[in-house]
TORLUMMAR-992270 format. One line per field, with one value per residue (C-alpha): residue number from 1; x, y, z. Coordinates in pm, 1 decimal. Layout:
<fimis>
num	NUM, ...
u	X, ...
v	Y, ...
w	Z, ...
</fimis>
This chain:
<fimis>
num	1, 2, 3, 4, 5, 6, 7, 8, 9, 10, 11, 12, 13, 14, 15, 16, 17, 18, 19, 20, 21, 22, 23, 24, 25, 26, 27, 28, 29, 30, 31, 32, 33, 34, 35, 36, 37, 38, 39, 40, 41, 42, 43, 44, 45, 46, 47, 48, 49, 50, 51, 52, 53, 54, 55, 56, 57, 58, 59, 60, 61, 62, 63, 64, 65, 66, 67, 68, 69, 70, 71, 72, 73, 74, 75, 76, 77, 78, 79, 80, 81, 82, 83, 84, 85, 86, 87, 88, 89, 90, 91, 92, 93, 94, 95, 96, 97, 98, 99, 100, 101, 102, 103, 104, 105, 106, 107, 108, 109, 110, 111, 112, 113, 114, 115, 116, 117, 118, 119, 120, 121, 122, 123, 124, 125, 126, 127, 128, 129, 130, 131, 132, 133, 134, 135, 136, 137, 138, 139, 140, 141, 142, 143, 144, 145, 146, 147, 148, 149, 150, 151, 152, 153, 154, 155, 156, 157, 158, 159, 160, 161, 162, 163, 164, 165, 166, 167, 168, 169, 170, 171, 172, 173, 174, 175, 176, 177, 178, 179, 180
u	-1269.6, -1460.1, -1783.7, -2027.4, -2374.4, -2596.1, -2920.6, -3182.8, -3535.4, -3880.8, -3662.8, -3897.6, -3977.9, -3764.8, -3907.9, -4224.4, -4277.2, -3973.6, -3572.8, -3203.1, -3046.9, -2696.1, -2512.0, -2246.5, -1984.1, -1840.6, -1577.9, -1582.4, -1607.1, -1413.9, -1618.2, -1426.2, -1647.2, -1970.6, -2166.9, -2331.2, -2704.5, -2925.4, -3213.5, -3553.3, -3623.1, -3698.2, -3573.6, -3212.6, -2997.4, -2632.1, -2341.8, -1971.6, -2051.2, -2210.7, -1931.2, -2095.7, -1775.5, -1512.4, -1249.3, -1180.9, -861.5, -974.2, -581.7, -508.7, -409.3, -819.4, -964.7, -1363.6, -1567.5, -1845.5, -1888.5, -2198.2, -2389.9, -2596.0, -2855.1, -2930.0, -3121.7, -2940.2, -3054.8, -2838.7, -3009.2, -3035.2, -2919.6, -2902.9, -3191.1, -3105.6, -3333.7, -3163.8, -2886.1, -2730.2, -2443.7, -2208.9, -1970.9, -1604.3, -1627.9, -1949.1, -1736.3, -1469.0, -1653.7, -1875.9, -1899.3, -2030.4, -2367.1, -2676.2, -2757.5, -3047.4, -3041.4, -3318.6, -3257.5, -3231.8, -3402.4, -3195.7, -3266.8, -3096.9, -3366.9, -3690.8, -3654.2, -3784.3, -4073.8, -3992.1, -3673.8, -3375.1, -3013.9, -2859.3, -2508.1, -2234.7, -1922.5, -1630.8, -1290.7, -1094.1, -869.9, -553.0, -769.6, -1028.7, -767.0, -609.0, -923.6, -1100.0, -803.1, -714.1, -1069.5, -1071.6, -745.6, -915.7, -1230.9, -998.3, -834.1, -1128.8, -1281.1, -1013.0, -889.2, -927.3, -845.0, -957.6, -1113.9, -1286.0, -1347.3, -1531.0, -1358.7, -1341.2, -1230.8, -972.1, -1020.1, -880.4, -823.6, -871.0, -702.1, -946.5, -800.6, -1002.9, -635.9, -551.2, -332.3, -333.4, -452.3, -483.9, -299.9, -357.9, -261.5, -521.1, -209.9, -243.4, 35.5, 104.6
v	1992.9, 2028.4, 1836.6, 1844.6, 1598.7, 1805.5, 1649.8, 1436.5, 1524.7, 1324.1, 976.4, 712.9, 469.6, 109.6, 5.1, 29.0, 403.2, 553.7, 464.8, 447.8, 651.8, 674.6, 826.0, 655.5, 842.4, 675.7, 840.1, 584.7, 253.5, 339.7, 416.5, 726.7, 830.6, 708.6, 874.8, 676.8, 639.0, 841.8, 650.6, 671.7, 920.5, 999.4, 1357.1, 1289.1, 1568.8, 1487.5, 1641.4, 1620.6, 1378.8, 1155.5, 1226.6, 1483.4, 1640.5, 1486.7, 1643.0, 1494.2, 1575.9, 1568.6, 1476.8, 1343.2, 997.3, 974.9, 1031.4, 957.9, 1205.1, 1232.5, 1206.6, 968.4, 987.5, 636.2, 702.2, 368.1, 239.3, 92.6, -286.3, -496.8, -827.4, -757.9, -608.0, -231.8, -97.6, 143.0, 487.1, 654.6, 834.8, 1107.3, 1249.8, 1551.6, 1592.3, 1704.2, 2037.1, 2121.5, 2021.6, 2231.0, 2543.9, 2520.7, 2795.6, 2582.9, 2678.1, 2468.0, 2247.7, 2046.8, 1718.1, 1491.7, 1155.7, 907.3, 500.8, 263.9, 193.3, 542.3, 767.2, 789.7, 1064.1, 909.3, 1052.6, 1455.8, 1314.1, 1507.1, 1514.3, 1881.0, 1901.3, 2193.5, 2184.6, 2442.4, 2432.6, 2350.5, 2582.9, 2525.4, 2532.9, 2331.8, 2087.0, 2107.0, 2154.8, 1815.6, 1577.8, 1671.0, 1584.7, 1272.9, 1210.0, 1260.8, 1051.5, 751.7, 744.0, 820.1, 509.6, 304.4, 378.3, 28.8, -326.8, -545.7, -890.4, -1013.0, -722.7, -563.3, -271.8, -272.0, 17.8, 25.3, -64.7, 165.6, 56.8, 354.1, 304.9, 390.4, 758.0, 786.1, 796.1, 617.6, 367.8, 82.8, 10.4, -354.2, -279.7, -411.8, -788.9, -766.8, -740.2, -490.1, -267.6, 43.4
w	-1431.7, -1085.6, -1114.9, -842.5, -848.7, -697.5, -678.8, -878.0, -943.8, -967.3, -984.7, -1055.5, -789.6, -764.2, -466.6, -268.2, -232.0, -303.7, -426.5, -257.0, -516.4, -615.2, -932.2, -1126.8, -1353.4, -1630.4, -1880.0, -2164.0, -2053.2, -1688.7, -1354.1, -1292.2, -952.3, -725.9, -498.4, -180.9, -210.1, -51.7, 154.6, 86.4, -187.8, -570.9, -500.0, -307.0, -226.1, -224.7, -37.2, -6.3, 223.6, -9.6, -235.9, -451.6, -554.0, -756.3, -1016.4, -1362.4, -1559.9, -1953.9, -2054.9, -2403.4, -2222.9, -2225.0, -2573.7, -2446.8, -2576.6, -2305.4, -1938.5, -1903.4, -1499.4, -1422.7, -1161.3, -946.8, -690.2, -436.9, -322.6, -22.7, -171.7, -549.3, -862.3, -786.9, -1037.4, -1319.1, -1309.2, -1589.9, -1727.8, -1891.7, -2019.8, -2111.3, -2355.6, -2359.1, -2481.1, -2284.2, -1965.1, -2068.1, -2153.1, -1788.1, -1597.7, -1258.4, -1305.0, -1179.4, -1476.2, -1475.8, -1762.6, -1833.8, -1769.4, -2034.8, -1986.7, -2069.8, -2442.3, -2495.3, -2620.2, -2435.2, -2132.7, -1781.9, -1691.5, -1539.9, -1401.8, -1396.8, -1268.3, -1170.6, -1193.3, -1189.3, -1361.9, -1419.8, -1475.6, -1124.4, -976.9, -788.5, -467.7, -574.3, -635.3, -300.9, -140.3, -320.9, -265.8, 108.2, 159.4, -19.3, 174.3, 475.4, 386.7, 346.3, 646.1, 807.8, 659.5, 706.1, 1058.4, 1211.0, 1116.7, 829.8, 855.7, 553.1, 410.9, 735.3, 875.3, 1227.1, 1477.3, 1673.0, 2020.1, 2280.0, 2629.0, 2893.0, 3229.4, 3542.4, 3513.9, 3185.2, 2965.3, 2676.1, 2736.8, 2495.0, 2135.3, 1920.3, 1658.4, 1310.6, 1384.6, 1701.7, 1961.4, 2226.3, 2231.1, 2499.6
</fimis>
């Protein structure tokens, strides 16, 4: 299944004026997928770049009967504030045709909605493309993200060293040596 979080609506407010929001998927009791937060906003927009998109296979090695989406508020200092949730359910995901879906979100005690605010989603079945297309660009992502050298869990870009012609001529390599 191709499953795009599209955007939230009229999220309540976690800190001052507004929230970081980002949207956690769950399938049972495994994080299957996580968007990044979006800065400053109760109404966030988010987009493959943001990680929006993600595909879940609904295999019989996975017997969880709904898909459940946490919305949070994302805090460097603290505990990353819940703003509600909702879910979907197997056969719902199965039958989608990928269009916009807007679902109230639930607080945390399960039952009473959260204000006006809502979480729009689209979900269909994937095709071969969307397949190819969603896991070259995760592919991508990660080696984007990881292009450069770890040190305590800080990644840190490579360092190129240009000669006085403007050419690359060196790089530190992953155990900080410079090599031609």
């Amino acid at each position: 299944v191709l499953i795009e979080i599209v955007s939230g609506m009229h999220l309540p407010v976690a800190d001052r004026k507004s929230s970081d929001p980002f949207v956690v998927v769950s399938f049972g009791n495994t994080e299957i997928h996580r968007t990044h937060y979006v800065q400053k906003t109760t109404n966030p927009i988010w987009t493959l770049e943001k990680r929006s998109l993600f595909l879940l296979e609904l295999g019989p090695s996975n017997p969880a009967k709904e898909l459940v989406f946490t919305v949070r508020d994302y805090d460097s200092l603290t505990k990353n504030d819940f703003l509600g949730q909702t879910s979907v359910d197997r056969a719902t995901l199965v039958e989608g045709s990928g269009k916009r879906i807007e679902k109230q979100l639930i607080a945390e005690d399960g039952n009473t909605p959260v204000n006006n605010a809502r979480l729009v989603l689209r979900y269909r079945m994937a095709s071969k493309t969307d397949v190819s297309f969603v896991k070259q660009y995760m592919l991508d992502e990660k080696s984007k993200s990881s292009t450069g050298v770890a040190i305590n869990q800080t990644i840190v870009p490579l360092l190129t060293i240009k000669s006085p012609r403007g050419k690359d001529t060196r790089q530190v390599d992953d155990n900080l040596q410079v090599t031609a």
